[in-house]
C-alpha positions in Angstrom: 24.5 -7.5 6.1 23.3 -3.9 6.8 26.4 -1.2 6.3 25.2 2.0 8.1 27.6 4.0 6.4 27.5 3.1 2.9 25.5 5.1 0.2 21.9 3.9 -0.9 19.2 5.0 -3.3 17.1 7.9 -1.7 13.8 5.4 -1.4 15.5 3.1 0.8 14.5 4.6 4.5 16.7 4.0 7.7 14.4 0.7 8.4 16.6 -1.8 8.7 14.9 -4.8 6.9 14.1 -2.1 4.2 17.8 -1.6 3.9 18.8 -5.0 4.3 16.5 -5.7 0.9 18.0 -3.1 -0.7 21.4 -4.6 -0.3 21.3 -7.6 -0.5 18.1 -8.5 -3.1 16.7 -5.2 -5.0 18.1 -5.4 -8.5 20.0 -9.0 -8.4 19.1 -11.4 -11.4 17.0 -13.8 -10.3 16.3 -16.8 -12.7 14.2 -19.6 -11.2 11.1 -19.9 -11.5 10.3 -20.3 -7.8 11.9 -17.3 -7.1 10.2 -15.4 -9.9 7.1 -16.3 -8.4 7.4 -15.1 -5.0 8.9 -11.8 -6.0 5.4 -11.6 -8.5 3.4 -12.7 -5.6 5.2 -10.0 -3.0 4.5 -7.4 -5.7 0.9 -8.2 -6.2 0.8 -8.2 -2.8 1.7 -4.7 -2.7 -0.4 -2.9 -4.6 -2.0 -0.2 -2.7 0.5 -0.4 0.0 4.0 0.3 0.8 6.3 -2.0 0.0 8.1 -1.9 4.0 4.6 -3.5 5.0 5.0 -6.2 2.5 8.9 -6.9 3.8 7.5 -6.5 7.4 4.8 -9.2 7.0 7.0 -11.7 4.3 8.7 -13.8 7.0 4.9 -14.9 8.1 3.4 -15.0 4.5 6.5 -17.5 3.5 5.4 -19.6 6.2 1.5 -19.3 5.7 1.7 -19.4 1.8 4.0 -22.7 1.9 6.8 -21.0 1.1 5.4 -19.3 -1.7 5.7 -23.3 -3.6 2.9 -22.5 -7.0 2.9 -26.2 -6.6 1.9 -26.4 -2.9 -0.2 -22.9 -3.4 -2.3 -24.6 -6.2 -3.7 -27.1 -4.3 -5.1 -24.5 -1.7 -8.9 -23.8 -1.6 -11.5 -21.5 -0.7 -11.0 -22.7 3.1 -6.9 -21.5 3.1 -8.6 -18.7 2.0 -11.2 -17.8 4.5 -8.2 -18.8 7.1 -5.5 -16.6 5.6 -8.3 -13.4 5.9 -8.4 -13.7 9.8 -4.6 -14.0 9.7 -3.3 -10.5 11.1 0.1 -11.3 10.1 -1.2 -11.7 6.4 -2.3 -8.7 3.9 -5.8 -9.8 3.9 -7.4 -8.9 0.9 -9.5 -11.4 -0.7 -9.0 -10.9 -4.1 -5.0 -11.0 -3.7 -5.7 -14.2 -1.5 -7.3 -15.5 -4.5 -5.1 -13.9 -7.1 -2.2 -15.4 -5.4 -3.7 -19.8 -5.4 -4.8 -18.6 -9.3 -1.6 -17.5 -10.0 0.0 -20.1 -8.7 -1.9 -22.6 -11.2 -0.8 -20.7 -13.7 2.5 -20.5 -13.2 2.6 -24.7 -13.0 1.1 -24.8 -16.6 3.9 -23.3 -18.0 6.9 -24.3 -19.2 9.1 -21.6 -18.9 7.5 -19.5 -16.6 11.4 -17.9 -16.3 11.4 -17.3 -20.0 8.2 -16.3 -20.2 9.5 -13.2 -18.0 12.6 -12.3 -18.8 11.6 -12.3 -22.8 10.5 -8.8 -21.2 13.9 -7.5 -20.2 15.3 -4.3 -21.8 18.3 -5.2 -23.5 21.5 -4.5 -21.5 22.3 -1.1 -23.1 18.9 0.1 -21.6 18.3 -1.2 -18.8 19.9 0.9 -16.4 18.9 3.9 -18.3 16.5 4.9 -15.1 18.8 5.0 -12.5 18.2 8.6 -11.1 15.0 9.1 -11.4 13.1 5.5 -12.2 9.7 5.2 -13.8 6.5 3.5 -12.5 6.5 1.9 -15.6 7.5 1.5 -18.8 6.9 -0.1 -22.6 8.3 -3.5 -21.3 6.4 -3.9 -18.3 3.4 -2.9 -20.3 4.2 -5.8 -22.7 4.3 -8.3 -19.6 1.4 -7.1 -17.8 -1.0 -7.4 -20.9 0.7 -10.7 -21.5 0.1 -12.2 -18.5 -3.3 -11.0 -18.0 -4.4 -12.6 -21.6 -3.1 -15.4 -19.6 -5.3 -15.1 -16.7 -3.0 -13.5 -14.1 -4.5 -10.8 -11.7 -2.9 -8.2 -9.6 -0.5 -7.8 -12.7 0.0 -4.6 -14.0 2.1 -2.6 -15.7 3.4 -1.1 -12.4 3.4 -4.2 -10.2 5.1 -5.6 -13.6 8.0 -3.0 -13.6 8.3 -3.1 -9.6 8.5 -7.2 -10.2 11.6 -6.4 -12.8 13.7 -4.3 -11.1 13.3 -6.6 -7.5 14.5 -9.5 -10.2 17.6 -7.6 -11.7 15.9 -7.2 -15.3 16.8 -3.6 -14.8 19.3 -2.0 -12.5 17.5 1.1 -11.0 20.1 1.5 -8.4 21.3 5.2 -8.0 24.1 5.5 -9.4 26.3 6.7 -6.1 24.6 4.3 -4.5 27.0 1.0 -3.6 24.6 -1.6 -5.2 25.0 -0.4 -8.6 27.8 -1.2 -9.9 27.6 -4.8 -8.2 24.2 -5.3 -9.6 25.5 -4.2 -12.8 28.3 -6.5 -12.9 26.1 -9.2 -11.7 24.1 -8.9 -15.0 26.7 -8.7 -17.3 28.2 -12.3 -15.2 25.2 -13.6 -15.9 25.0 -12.7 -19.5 21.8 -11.5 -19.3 21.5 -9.4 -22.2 21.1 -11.9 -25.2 
């Protein structure tokens, strides 16, 4: 729930849905793998854009993109494809289009795709070092972008990669007068995030 009153991070416009993702998901740990991948798919999604079109068009890519499932996405073809580029409601780009049903394989063959990530994660002493005046990106999301590019990813890098860990709580870059930092720190150290 939007608080109109409350203090926020200077980035976070008077856009309501911007706001509401800003309170409610920007900088809150998120663990499974399904939700790993749609936050990696909405930042790869971004790239070259602003992220209030990405938030103003996810509702409809949830729905198109099978709810952002890799299972469901991997099974998707060339013609998904061609219909998601005359989708208006859809950031139609093909090689993000493709990028996202390649990914989406990928992510099935592993393991651990969670792991896999948060093996990236600043330890908990530095990771909400950045808080007033946050990097595009930094020594860990360099690390994760080259790894998952030897991997095969695309639309992976080191910025995408650091915008991807602080939507998923691996670093709080929350302001810190702004209300969600303290709760998003206390939700990591709840979590016990920084083994």
């Amino acid at each position: 729930m939007v608080t109109e009153d409350r203090k926020r991070c200077r980035w976070c416009t008077s856009d309501a849905l911007y706001q509401r993702y800003h309170d409610e998901e920007w900088g809150v740990p998120v663990f499974d793998s399904l939700g790993l991948f749609e936050r990696l798919a909405l930042e790869s999604m971004q790239a070259g854009l602003s992220w209030i079109t990405v938030l103003k068009k996810r509702e409809h890519m949830q729905a198109q993109f099978l709810g952002f499932d890799p299972f469901k996405l991997a099974r998707c073809n060339e013609r998904h494809i061609q219909s998601w580029l005359l989708d208006a409601g859809l950031i139609r780009h093909r090689g993000k289009l493709q990028a996202l049903v390649h990914n989406a394989r990928l992510t099935i063959a592993e393991t651990d795709f969670s792991g896999l990530l948060w093996q990236f994660a600043p330890d908990l002493s530095e990771r909400n070092r950045h808080a007033i005046r946050p990097p595009s990106q930094t020594a860990e999301s360099q690390a994760m972008a080259k790894m998952l590019k030897r991997k095969g990813f695309r639309f992976v890098g080191p910025t995408t990669c650091y915008a991807f860990m602080q939507s998923v709580g691996m670093v709080n870059d929350h302001a810190e007068d702004c209300w969600r930092f303290a709760a998003c720190s206390k939700l990591q150290h709840r979590k016990g995030i920084d083994q």
